[in-house]
C-alpha positions as CSV (number, residue, x, y, z in Angstrom):
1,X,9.5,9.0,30.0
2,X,7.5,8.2,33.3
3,X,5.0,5.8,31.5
4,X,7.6,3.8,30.0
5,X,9.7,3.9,33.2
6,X,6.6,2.4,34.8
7,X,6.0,0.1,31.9
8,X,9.4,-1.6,32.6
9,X,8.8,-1.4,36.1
10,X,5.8,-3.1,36.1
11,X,7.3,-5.9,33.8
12,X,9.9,-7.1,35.9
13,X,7.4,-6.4,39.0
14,X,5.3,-9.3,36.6
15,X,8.1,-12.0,35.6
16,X,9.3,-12.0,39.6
17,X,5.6,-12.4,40.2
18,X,5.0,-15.3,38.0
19,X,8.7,-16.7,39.0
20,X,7.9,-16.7,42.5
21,X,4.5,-18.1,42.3
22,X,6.5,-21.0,40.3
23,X,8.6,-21.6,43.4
24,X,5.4,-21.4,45.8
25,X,3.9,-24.0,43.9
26,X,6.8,-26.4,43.5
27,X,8.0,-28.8,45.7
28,X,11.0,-26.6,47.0
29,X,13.0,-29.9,48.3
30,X,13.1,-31.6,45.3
31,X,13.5,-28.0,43.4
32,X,17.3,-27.0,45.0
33,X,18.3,-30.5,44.8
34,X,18.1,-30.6,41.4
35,X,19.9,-27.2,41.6
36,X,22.6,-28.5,43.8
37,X,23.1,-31.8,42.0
38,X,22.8,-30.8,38.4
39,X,26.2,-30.5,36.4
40,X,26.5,-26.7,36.0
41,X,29.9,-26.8,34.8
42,X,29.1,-29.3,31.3
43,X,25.6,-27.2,31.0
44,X,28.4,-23.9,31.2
45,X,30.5,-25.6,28.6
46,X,27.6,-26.7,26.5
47,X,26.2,-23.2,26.8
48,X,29.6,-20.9,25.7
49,X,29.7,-23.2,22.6
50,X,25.9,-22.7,21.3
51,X,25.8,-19.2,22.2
52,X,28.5,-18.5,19.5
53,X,27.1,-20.9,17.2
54,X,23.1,-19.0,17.5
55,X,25.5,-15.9,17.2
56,X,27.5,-17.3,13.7
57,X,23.8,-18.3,12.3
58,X,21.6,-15.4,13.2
59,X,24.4,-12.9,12.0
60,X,24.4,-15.5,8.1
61,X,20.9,-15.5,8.1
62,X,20.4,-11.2,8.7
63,X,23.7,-10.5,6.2
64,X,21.8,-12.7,4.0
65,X,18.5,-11.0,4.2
66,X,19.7,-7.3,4.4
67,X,22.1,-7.7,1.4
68,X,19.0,-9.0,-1.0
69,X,17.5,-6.0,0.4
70,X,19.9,-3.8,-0.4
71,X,21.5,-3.0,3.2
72,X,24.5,-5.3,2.4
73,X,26.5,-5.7,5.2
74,X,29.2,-8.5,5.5
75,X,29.1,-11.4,7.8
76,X,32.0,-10.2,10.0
77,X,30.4,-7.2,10.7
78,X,27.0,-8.5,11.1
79,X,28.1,-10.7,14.4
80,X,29.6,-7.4,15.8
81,X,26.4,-5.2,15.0
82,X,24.0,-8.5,16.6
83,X,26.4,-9.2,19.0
84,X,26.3,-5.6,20.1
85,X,22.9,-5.3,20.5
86,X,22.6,-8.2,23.2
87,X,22.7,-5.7,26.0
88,X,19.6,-4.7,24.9
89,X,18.1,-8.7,25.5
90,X,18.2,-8.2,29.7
91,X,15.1,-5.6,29.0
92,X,13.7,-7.3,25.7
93,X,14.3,-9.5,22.3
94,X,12.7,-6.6,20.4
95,X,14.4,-3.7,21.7
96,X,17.2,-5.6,20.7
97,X,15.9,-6.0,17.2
98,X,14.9,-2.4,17.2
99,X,18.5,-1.5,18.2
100,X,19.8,-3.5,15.5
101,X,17.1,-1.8,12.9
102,X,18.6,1.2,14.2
103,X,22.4,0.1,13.3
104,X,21.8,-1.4,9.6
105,X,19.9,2.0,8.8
106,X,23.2,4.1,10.1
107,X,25.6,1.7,8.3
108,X,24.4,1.1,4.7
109,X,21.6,4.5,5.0
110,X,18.6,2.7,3.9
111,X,15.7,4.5,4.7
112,X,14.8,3.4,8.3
113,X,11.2,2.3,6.7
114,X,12.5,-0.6,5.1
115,X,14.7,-1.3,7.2
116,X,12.2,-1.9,9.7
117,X,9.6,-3.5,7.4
118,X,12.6,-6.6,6.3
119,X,12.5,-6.8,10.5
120,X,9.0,-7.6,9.8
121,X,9.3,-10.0,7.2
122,X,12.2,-11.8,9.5
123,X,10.0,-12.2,12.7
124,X,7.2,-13.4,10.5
125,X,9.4,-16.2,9.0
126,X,10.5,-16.8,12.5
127,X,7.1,-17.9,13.4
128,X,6.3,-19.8,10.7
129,X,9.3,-21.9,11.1
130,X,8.7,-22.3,14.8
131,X,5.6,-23.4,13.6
132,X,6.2,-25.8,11.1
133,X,8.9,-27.1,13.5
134,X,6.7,-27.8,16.6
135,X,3.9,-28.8,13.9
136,X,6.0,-31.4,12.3
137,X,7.6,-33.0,15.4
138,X,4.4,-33.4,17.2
139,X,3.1,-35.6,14.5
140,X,1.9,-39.0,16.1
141,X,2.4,-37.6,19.3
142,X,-0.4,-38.8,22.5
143,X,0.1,-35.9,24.4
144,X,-2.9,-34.0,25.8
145,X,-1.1,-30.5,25.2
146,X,-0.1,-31.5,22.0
147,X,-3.5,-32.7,20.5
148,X,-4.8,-29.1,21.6
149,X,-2.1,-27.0,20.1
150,X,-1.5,-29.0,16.8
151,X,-4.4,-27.8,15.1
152,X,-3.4,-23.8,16.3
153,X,-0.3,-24.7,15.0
154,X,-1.2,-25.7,12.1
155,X,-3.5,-22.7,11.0
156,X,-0.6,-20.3,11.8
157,X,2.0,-21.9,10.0
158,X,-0.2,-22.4,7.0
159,X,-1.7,-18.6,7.6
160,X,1.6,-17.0,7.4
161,X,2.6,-18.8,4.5
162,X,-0.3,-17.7,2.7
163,X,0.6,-13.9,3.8
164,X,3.8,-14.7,2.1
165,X,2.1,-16.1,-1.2
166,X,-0.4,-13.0,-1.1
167,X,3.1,-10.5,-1.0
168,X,4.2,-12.2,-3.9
169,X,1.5,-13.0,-6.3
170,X,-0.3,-9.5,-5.8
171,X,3.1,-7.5,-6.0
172,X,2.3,-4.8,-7.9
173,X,-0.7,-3.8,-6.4
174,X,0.9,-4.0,-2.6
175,X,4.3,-2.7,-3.9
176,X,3.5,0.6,-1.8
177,X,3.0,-1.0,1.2
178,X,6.4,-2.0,3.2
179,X,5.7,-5.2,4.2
180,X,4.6,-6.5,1.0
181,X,7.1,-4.3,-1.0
182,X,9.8,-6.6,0.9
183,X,8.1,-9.8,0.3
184,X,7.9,-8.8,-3.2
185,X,11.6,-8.0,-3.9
186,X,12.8,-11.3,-2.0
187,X,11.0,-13.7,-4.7
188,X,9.6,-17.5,-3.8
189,X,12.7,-19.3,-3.5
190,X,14.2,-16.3,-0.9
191,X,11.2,-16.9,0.9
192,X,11.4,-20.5,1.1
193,X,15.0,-19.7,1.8
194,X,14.3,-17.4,4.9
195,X,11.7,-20.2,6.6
196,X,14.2,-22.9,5.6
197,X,17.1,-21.1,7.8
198,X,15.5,-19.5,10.1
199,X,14.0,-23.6,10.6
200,X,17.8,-24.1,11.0
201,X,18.7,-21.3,13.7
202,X,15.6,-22.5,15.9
203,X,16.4,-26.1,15.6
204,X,19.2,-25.4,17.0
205,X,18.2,-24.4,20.4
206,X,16.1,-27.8,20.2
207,X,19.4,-29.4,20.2
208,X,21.0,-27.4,23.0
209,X,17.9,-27.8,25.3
210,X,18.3,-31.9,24.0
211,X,22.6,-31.5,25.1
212,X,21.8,-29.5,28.0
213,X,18.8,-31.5,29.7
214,X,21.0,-34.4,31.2
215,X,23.1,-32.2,33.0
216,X,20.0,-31.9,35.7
217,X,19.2,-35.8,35.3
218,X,16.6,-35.3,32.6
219,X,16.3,-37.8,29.7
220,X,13.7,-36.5,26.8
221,X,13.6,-37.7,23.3
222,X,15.0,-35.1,20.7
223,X,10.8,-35.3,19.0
224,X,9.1,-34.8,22.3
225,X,11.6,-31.5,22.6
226,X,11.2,-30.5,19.1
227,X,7.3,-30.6,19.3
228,X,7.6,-28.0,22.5
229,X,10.8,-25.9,22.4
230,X,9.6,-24.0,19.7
231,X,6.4,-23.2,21.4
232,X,8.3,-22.3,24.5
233,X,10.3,-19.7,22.3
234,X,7.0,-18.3,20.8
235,X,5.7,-17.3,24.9
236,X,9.2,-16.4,26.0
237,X,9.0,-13.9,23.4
238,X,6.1,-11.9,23.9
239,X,7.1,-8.4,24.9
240,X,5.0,-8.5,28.4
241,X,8.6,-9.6,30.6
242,X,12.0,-8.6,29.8
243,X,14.1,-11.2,28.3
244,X,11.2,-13.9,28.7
245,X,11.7,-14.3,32.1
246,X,9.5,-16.1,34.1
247,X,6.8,-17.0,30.7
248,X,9.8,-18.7,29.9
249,X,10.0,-20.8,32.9
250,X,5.8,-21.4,33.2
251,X,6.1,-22.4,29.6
252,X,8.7,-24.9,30.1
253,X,6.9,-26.2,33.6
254,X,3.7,-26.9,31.4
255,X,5.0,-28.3,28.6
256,X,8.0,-30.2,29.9
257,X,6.1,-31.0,33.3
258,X,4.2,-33.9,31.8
259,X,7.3,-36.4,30.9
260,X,9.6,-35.6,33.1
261,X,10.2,-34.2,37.5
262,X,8.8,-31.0,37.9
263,X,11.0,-29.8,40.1
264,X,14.1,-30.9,37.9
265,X,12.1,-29.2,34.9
266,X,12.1,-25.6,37.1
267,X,15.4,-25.9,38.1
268,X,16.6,-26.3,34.7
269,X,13.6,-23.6,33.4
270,X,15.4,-21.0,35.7
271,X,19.0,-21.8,34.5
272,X,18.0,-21.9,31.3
273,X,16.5,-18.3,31.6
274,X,19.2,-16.8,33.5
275,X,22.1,-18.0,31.5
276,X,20.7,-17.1,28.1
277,X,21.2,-13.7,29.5
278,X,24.3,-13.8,31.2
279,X,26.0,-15.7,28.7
280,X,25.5,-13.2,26.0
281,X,26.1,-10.4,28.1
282,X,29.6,-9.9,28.2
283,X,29.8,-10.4,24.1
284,X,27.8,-7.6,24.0
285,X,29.8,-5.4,26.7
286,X,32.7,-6.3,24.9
287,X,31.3,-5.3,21.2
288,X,28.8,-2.5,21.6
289,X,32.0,0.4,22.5
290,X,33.2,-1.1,18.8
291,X,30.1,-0.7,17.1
292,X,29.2,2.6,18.5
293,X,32.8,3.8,17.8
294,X,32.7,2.8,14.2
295,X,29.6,4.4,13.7
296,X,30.2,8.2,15.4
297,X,33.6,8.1,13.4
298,X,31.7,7.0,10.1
299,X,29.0,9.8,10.6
């Protein structure tokens, strides 16, 4: 208990350490004056609709994935169970996950195993369409960052498809093995499927940041933020800070830094961070008392 207490100590102690070194290094002026002028109130608006449309897509894409894997759970039910677990994103995206592992396997009583392993299969379609997406858009691009990263890009996407291609064509020899033992029972066209929506659900974002960026005076072409958003996702989501915070914001800085203000790009970086939290917040105040309910009185 005291190392993990000290484990989530240290990373907040780190993403208020990298956000504050941000701040040090950016021209403060400029920084709250794009805080005070920006339009908080159409970024608010924009916000509340996009979080319930990430919620209505994540919660198709999971009912989707778990039923095939025989935890079928209904669409309804699936917002209440994902929406539930987004008190868990303030700490982490994969504690939440891991909650939500934990709540299919009390619902439908699939073995906690497999339940865990078609988590596994989800994150890794994530990536590759995160990938492909960032991969794709930066096509014919100049940009410095984006000649270095294509090739990286490239070899994962590709990589992780061929992971995919190896769980199906050597099924019954990895049948055992959960991972592949998933892949195996999904088929090609439900793993073309999962990359295809998941491609869907992350493009998505790419289109809020797109809506979103003008409300602090920033202009960007929908390709140059579909060749970096998804990048951006990929290092907000490494489990070293809770909820992102602050990799988000360096991401952002470096990527977004190079076509437009920098201290318009942090002001929006910290927004961004902080409402993707708050925002979801109270859905999942509001729903986890449900879920929990349901559950004790089902047991």
């Amino acid at each position: 208990m005291r190392r993990k207490s000290a484990a989530a100590l240290a990373s907040w102690l780190l993403a208020f350490g990298i956000l504050a070194f941000l701040v040090w290094r950016a021209d403060r002026d400029a920084l709250f004056s794009a805080l005070w002028s920006a339009d908080l109130g159409r970024y608010a608006l924009a916000t509340t609709g996009f979080v319930g449309i990430w919620l209505s897509i994540d919660a198709f894409v999971l009912s989707w994935l778990f039923g095939r894997l025989g935890a079928p759970t209904n669409w309804s039910e699936m917002v209440r169970f994902r929406g539930a677990t987004y008190l868990f994103i303030v700490v982490s995206f994969h504690l939440a996950n891991a909650a939500l592992v934990g709540l299919i396997h009390r619902k439908t009583g699939v073995p906690l195993a497999r339940v865990t392993a078609s988590m596994l299969v989800l994150y890794v379609g994530d990536l590759a369409a995160l990938c492909g997406i960032s991969f794709l858009a930066s096509l014919g691009a100049s940009s410095p960052i984006l000649s270095l990263i294509r090739p990286v890009l490239a070899a994962l996407a590709l990589g992780l498809l061929a992971l995919f291609a190896a769980g199906l064509a050597l099924r019954t020899r990895l049948q055992g093995r959960p991972f592949f033992g998933v892949v195996a029972d999904l088929g090609p066209l439900d793993v073309a499927s999962l990359v295809g929506m998941r491609a869907v659900f992350y493009g998505s974002f790419v289109v809020y940041v797109w809506v979103t960026l003008p409300s602090f005076d920033i202009v960007l072409p929908l390709q140059a933020i579909a060749s970096r958003m998804p990048v951006i996702m990929s290092i907000g989501a490494l489990p070293i800070t809770p909820g992102g915070l602050g990799t988000t914001q360096a991401a952002m800085l470096a990527f977004f830094g190079e076509l437009a203000d920098s201290g318009r790009v942090l002001a929006y970086a910290l927004v961004y961070g902080l409402s993707l939290i708050v925002f979801r917040l109270p859905i999942g105040a509001v729903l986890a008392p449900g879920v929990l309910g349901s559950l004790r009185a089902r047991a």
